[in-house]
C-alpha positions in Angstrom: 9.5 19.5 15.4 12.1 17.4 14.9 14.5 17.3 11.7 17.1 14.5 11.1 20.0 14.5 8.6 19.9 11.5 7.6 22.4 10.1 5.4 20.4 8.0 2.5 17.1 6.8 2.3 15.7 3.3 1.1 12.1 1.4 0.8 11.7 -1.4 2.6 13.0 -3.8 0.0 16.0 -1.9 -0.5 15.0 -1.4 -4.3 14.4 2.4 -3.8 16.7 4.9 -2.7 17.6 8.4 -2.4 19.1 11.1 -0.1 17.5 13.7 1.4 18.5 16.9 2.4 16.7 16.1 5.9 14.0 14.2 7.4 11.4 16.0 9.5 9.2 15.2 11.8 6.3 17.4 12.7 4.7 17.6 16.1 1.3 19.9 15.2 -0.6 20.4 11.7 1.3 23.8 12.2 4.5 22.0 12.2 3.2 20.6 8.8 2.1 24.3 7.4 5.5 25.7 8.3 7.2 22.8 6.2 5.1 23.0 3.2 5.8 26.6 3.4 9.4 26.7 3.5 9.7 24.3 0.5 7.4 26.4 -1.5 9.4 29.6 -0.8 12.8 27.2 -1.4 11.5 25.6 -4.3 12.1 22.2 -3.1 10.3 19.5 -3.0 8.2 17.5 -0.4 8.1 13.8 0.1 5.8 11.7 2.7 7.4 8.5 4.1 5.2 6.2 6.2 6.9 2.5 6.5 8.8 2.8 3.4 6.5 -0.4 2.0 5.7 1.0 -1.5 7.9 -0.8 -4.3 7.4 2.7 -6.6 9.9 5.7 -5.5 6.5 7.6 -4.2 8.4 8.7 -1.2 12.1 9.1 -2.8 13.5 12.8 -3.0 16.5 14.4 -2.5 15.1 17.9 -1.2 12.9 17.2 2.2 11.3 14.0 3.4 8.5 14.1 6.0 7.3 11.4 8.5 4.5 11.7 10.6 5.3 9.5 13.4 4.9 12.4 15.6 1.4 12.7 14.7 0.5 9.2 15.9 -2.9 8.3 17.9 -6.5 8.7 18.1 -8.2 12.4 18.5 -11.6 11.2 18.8 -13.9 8.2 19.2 -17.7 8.1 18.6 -19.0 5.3 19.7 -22.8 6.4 19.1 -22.1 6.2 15.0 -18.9 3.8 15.1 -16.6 6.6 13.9 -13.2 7.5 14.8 -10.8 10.5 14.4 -7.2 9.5 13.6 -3.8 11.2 13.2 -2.6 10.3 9.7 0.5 8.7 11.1 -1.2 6.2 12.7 0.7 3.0 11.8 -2.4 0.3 11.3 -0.7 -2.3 13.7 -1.4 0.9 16.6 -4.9 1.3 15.2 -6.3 -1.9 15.4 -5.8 -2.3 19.2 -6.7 1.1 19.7 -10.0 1.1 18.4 -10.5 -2.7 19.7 -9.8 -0.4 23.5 -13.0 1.1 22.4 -15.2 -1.4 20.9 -14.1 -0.5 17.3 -12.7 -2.1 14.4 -11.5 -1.1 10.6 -14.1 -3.4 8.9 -11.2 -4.9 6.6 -7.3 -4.7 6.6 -4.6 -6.0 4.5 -2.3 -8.7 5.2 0.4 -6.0 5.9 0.1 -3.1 9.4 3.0 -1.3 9.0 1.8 1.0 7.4 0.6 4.5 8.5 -3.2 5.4 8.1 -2.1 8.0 5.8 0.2 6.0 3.5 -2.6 2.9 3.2 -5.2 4.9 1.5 -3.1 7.5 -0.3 -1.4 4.2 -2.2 -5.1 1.9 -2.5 -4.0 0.1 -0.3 -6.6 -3.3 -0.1 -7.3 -6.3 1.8 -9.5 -8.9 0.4 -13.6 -9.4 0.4 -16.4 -9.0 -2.7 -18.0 -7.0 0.2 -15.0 -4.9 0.9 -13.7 -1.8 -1.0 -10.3 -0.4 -0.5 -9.2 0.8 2.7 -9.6 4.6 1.4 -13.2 3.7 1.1 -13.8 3.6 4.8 -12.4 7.3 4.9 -15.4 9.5 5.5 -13.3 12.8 6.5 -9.9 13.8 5.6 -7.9 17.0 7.0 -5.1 18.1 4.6 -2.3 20.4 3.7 -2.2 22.0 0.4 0.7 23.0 -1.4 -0.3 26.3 -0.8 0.2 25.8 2.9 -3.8 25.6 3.3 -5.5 23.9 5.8 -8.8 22.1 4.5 -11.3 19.7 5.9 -13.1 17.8 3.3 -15.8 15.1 2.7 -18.0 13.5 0.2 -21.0 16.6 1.5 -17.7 19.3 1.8 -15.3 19.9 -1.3 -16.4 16.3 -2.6 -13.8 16.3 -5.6 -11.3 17.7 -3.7 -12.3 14.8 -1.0 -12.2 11.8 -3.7 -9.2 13.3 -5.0 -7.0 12.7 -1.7 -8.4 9.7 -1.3 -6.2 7.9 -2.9 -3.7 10.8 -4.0 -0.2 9.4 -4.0 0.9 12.0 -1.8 0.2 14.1 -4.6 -2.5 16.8 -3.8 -1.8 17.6 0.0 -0.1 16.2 3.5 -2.7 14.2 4.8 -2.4 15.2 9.0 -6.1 13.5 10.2 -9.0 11.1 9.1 -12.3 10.0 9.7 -12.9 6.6 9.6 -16.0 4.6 9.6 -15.7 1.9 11.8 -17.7 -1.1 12.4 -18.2 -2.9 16.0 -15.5 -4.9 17.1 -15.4 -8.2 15.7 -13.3 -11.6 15.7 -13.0 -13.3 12.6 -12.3 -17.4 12.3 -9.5 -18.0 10.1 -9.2 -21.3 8.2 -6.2 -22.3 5.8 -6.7 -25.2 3.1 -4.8 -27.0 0.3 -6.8 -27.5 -2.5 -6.2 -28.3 -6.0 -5.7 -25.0 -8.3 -8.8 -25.6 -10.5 -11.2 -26.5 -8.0 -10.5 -23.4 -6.1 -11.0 -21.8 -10.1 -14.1 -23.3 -10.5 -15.9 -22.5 -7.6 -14.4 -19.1 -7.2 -18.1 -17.6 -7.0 -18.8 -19.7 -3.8 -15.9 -19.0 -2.1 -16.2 -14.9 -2.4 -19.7 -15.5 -1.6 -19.7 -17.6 1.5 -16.9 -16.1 3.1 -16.1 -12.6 4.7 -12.6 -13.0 3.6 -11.3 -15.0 0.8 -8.2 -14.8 -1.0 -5.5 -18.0 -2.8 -2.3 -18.3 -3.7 -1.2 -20.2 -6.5 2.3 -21.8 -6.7 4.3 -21.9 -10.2 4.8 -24.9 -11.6 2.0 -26.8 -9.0 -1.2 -27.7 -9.6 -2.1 -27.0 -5.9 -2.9 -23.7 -4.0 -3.4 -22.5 -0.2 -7.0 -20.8 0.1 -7.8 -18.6 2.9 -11.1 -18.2 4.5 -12.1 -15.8 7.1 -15.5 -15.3 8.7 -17.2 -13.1 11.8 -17.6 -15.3 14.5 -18.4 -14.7 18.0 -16.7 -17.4 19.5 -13.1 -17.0 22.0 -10.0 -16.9 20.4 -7.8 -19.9 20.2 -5.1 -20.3 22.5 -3.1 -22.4 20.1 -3.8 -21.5 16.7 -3.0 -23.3 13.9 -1.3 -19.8 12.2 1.1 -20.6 15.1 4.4 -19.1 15.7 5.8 -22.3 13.8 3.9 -21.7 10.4 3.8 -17.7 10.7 7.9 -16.9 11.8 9.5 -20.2 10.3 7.8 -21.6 7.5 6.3 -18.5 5.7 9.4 -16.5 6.8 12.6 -17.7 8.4 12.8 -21.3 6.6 11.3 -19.6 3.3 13.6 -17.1 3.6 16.7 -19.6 3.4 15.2 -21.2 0.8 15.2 -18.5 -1.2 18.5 -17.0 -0.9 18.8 -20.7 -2.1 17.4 -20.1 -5.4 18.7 -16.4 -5.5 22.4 -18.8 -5.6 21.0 -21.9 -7.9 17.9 -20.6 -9.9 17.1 -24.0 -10.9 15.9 -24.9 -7.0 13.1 -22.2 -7.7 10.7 -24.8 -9.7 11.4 -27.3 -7.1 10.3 -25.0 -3.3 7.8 -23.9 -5.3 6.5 -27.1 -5.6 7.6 -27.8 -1.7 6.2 -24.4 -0.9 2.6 -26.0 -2.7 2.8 -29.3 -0.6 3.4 -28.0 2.7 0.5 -25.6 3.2 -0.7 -25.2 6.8 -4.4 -26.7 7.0 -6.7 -26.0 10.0 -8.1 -22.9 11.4 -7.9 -20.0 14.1 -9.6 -17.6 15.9 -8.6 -14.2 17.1 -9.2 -10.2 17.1 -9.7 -8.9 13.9 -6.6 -6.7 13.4 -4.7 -9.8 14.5 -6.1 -11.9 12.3 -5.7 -9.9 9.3 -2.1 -9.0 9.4 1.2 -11.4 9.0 4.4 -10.9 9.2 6.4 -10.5 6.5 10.7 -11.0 7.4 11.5 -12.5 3.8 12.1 -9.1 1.6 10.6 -9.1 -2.3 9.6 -7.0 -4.6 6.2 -7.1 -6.2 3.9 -5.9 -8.6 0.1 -6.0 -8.2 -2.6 -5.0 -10.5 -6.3 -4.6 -10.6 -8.6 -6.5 -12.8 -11.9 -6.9 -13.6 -13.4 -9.5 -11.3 -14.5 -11.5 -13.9 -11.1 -12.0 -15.1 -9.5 -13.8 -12.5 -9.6 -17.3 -13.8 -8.2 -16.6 -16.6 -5.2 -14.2 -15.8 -4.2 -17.1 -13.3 -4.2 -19.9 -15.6 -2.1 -17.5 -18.0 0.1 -16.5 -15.4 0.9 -20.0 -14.6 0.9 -21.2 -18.2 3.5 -18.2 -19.0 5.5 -19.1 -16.2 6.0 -22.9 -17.2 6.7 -21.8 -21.2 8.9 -19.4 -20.0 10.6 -21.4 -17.0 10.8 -18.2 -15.5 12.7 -18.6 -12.0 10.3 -17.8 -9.4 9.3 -19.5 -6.5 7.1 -17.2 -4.6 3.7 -17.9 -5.0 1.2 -15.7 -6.6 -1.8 -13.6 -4.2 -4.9 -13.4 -5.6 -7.4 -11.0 -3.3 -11.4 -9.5 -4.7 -12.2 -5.8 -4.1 -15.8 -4.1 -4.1 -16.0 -1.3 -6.9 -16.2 2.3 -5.5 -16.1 6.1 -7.0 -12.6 7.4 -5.9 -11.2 9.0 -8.4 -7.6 7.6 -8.2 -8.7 4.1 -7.2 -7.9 0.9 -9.6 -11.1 -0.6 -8.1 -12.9 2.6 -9.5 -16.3 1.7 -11.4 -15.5 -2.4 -11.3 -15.8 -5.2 -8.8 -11.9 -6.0 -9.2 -10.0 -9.1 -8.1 -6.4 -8.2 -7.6 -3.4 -10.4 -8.8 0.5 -9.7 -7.1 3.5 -11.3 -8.3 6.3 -11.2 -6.0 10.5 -11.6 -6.7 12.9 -12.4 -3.9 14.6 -9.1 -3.0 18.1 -9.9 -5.3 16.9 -11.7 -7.8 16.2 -10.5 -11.6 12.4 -9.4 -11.3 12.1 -6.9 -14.5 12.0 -9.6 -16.9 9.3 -11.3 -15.1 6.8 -8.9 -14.3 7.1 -7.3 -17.7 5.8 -10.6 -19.0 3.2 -10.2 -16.4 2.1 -7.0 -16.9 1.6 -7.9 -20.8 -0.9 -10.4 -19.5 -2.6 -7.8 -17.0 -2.9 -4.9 -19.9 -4.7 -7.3 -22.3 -7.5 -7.7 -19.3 -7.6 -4.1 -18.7 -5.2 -4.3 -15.7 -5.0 -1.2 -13.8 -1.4 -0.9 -11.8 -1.5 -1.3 -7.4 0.1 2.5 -6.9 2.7 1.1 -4.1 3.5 -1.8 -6.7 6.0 -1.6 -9.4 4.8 -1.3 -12.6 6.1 0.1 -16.0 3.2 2.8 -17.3 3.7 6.3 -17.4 1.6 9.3 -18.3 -0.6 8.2 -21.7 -1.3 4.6 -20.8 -3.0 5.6 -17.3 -4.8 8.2 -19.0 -6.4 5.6 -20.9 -6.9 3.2 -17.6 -8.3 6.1 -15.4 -11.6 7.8 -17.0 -10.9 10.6 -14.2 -7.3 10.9 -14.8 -7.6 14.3 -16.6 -9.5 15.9 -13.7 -7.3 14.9 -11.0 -4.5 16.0 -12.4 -6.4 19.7 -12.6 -7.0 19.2 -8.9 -3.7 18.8 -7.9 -2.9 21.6 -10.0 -4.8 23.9 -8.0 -4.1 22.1 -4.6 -0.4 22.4 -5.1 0.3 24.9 -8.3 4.0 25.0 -7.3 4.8 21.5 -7.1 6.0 21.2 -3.7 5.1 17.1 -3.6 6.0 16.1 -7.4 9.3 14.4 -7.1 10.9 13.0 -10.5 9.3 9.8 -10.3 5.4 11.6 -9.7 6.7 13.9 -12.6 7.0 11.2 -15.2 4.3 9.1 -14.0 1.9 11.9 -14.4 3.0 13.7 -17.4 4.5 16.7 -15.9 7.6 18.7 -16.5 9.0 21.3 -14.3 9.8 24.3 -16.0 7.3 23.9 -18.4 4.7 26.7 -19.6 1.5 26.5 -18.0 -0.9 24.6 -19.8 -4.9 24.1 -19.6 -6.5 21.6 -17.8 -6.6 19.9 -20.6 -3.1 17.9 -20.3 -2.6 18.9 -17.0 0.7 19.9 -16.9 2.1 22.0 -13.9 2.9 25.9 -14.3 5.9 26.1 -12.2 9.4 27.8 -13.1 12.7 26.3 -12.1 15.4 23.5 -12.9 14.0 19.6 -14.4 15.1 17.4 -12.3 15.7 14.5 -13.8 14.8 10.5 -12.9 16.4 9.4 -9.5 18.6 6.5 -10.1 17.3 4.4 -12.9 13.7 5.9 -12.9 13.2 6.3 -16.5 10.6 3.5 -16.8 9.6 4.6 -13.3 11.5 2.0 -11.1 14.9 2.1 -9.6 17.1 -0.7 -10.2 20.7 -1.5 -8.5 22.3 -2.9 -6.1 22.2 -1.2 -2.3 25.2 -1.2 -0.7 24.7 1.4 2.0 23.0 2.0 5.3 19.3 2.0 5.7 17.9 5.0 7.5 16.0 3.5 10.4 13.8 6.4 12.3 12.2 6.3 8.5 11.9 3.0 7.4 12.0 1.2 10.9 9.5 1.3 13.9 7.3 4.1 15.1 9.4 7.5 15.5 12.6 7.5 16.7 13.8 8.2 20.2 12.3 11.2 21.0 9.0 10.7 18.6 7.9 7.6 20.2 4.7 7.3 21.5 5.5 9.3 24.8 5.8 12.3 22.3 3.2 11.7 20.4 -0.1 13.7 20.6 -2.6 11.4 21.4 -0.8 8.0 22.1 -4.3 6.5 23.9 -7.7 7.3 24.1 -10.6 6.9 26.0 -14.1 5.5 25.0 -16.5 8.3 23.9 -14.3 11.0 24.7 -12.8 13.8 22.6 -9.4 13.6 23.3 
């Protein structure tokens, strides 16, 4: 196992930060026992880092921070029932070409792989499709470590609560070290870009979600136009020369977009203006590829966002508020605003949980004022019984998601008893659940966490849950960067390939 001091800590926008004592980076489940362990015994806490992409200080702590790069690759492939056994730090741009080696494929995908397996579904992590739950949802196995320093195997026929619990647990109930994925044949999916006007994409909204595999928009402030984005199966070869080329995916949606930003960052008055140039330059025309390939885009310009969950229903509306908002406010933004449909399922923890959901992210160019602007967001959200992305910034705390989450009561009981010390609750998971160390125990009832010791308090600025501040320091790459560092690349990982059929 390897362990890294490594200076300070930051997300991926820079937003988040904090120093930890050391980064570690297991090499066996045991590894991952012997950690847990240790900061039980020290009283310290536990923090999982994947690819740093969640906006919310999930992963910030100044105690121990855990990566499991090391634990990269596939363990097992059925091909007989289209399942596959995964190490949880999988990053999803590894998985989709490994599974692809074997005739496999995640049946949906966000628009972002650099993520670990682990971090996706522990943060509801979605991609788009009325068919389509969240990416937790195609979890049928999950192998954790408790705070106790117990290994479990669960499912929805073994420990089922226990099961839907760590499905989308924040990091909260147990270290993640293997799932089970159900899988679907490997596919290719046509991919077709449009520019449409902003209420006929509204109108027809049904028809689109219907017809398509894939379909999610994005609507441009103060424009009456929007880009929609169709994706279908297809069995047809992959382009050579697609129309996503390198021209519209690295320089217009990110290099040139990226100057024009730190544009309006400078002048906020240009914001109204690339929005609107932004709206009139939309790629049209189509592509065909592999799945994974498909589904994912770069992302070089840095933002931060907040995303919420709504009921499906609610989609045209929030928009045209959104946008309405926007132009009484002459808010300065000029990134345009996702819009993405989720099947309902029964995780616990999900914002998709009992409702067909549409989600709706706003995004602010990493340095510019944001809190202003999604607060006047968020008001919109709450009034159609929004439900907060967990890897998005957003301003609730304890009593509002109680009344948002019908389950919240009961998962907080179950990470009681998974981890009754509080090795994984960091400030941040403290006051966004309720919780405050040192107090007495309490019943089930409020779910509060028997443990003895100090409060920490909020990490910088966290006392409505975010961080705010400049960064002025280094970033720490063998966290935030690529796959491991020098010795936990994929030489040192595990199980860095696989084979078809074959237990590895």
């Amino acid at each position: 196992m390897r362990t890294v001091q490594p200076g300070r800590w930051n997300n991926w926008s820079g937003l988040v930060r904090s120093v930890p004592q050391k980064v570690v980076y297991p090499a066996s489940i045991e590894d991952v026992v012997t950690v847990v362990r240790e900061c039980k015994m020290a009283n310290k806490t536990l923090r999982l880092v994947g690819a740093g992409h969640s906006f919310t200080p999930l992963a910030a702590t100044d105690n121990v921070l855990m990566s499991l790069d090391n634990l990269s690759g596939l363990i097992e492939v059925h091909s007989s029932d289209q399942t596959a056994l995964a190490w949880a730090g999988t990053r999803l741009h590894d998985l989709g070409p490994l599974l692809w080696q074997n005739g496999l494929a995640m049946e949906n995908m966000g628009d972002i792989d650099s993520q670990s397996i682990a971090g996706a579904i522990s943060t509801g992590t979605h991609g788009t499709g009325g068919r389509f739950g969240v990416l937790a949802t195609q979890v049928i196995e999950i192998t954790a470590v408790l705070g106790t320093g117990e290994v479990v195997t669960c499912s929805k026929t073994v420990n089922p609560e226990l099961f839907g619990a760590l499905q989308v647990s924040l990091g909260a109930v147990g270290v993640i070290v293997k799932v089970k994925l159900k899988c679907t044949k490997a596919f290719r999916l046509r991919y077709e870009s449009r520019r449409v006007k902003l209420e006929d994409c509204l109108n027809n909204l049904d028809a689109y979600r219907n017809d398509y595999r894939h379909f999610e928009f994005y609507c441009f402030p103060y424009s009456d136009s929007c880009q929609v984005k169709l994706m279908s199966e297809t069995d047809a070869p992959a382009t050579n020369h697609p129309v996503r080329d390198y021209f519209n995916q690295i320089i217009m949606e990110n290099w040139a977009f990226g100057a024009l930003s730190f544009a309006c960052r400078s002048i906020p008055g240009l914001c109204r203006p690339v929005s609107r140039f932004s709206a009139s330059n939309v790629p049209a025309g189509s592509e065909i590829g592999e799945s994974y390939e498909v589904f994912a885009t770069p992302r070089l310009v840095k933002f931060n966002e907040m995303e919420y969950n709504i009921p499906a229903a609610e989609l045209p509306a929030v928009v045209r508020e959104v946008l309405a908002r926007i132009e009484q406010q002459q808010i300065p933004v000029h990134f345009p605003i996702e819009c993405r449909y989720v099947r309902k399922d029964d995780i616990t923890m999900s914002p998709a949980s009992g409702r067909d959901s549409a989600y709706v992210a706003v995004h602010m160019y990493k340095g510019m004022p944001h809190e202003g602007y999604f607060r006047e967001m968020e008001e919109i959200f709450l009034r159609h019984n929004g439900r907060p992305h967990w890897g998005k910034m957003h301003y609730l705390t304890a009593p509002k998601l109680a009344e948002k989450y019908p389950n919240w009561q009961r998962f907080l009981e179950i990470r009681r008893q998974s981890d009754p010390d509080g090795v994984f609750l960091n400030p941040y998971l403290q006051s966004l659940f309720g919780i405050t160390k040192g107090a007495p125990p309490d019943g089930p009832e409020d779910g509060r966490l028997p443990v003895d010791g100090p409060v920490d308090g909020p990490a910088d600025g966290q006392a409505d849950g975010q961080v705010h501040g400049p960064i002025d320091g280094r970033d720490v790459e063998p966290v935030v960067g690529t796959v491991g560092g020098s010795d936990s690349g994929s030489s040192a990982r595990p199980d860095a390939g696989v084979k078809g059929g074959t237990s590895l």
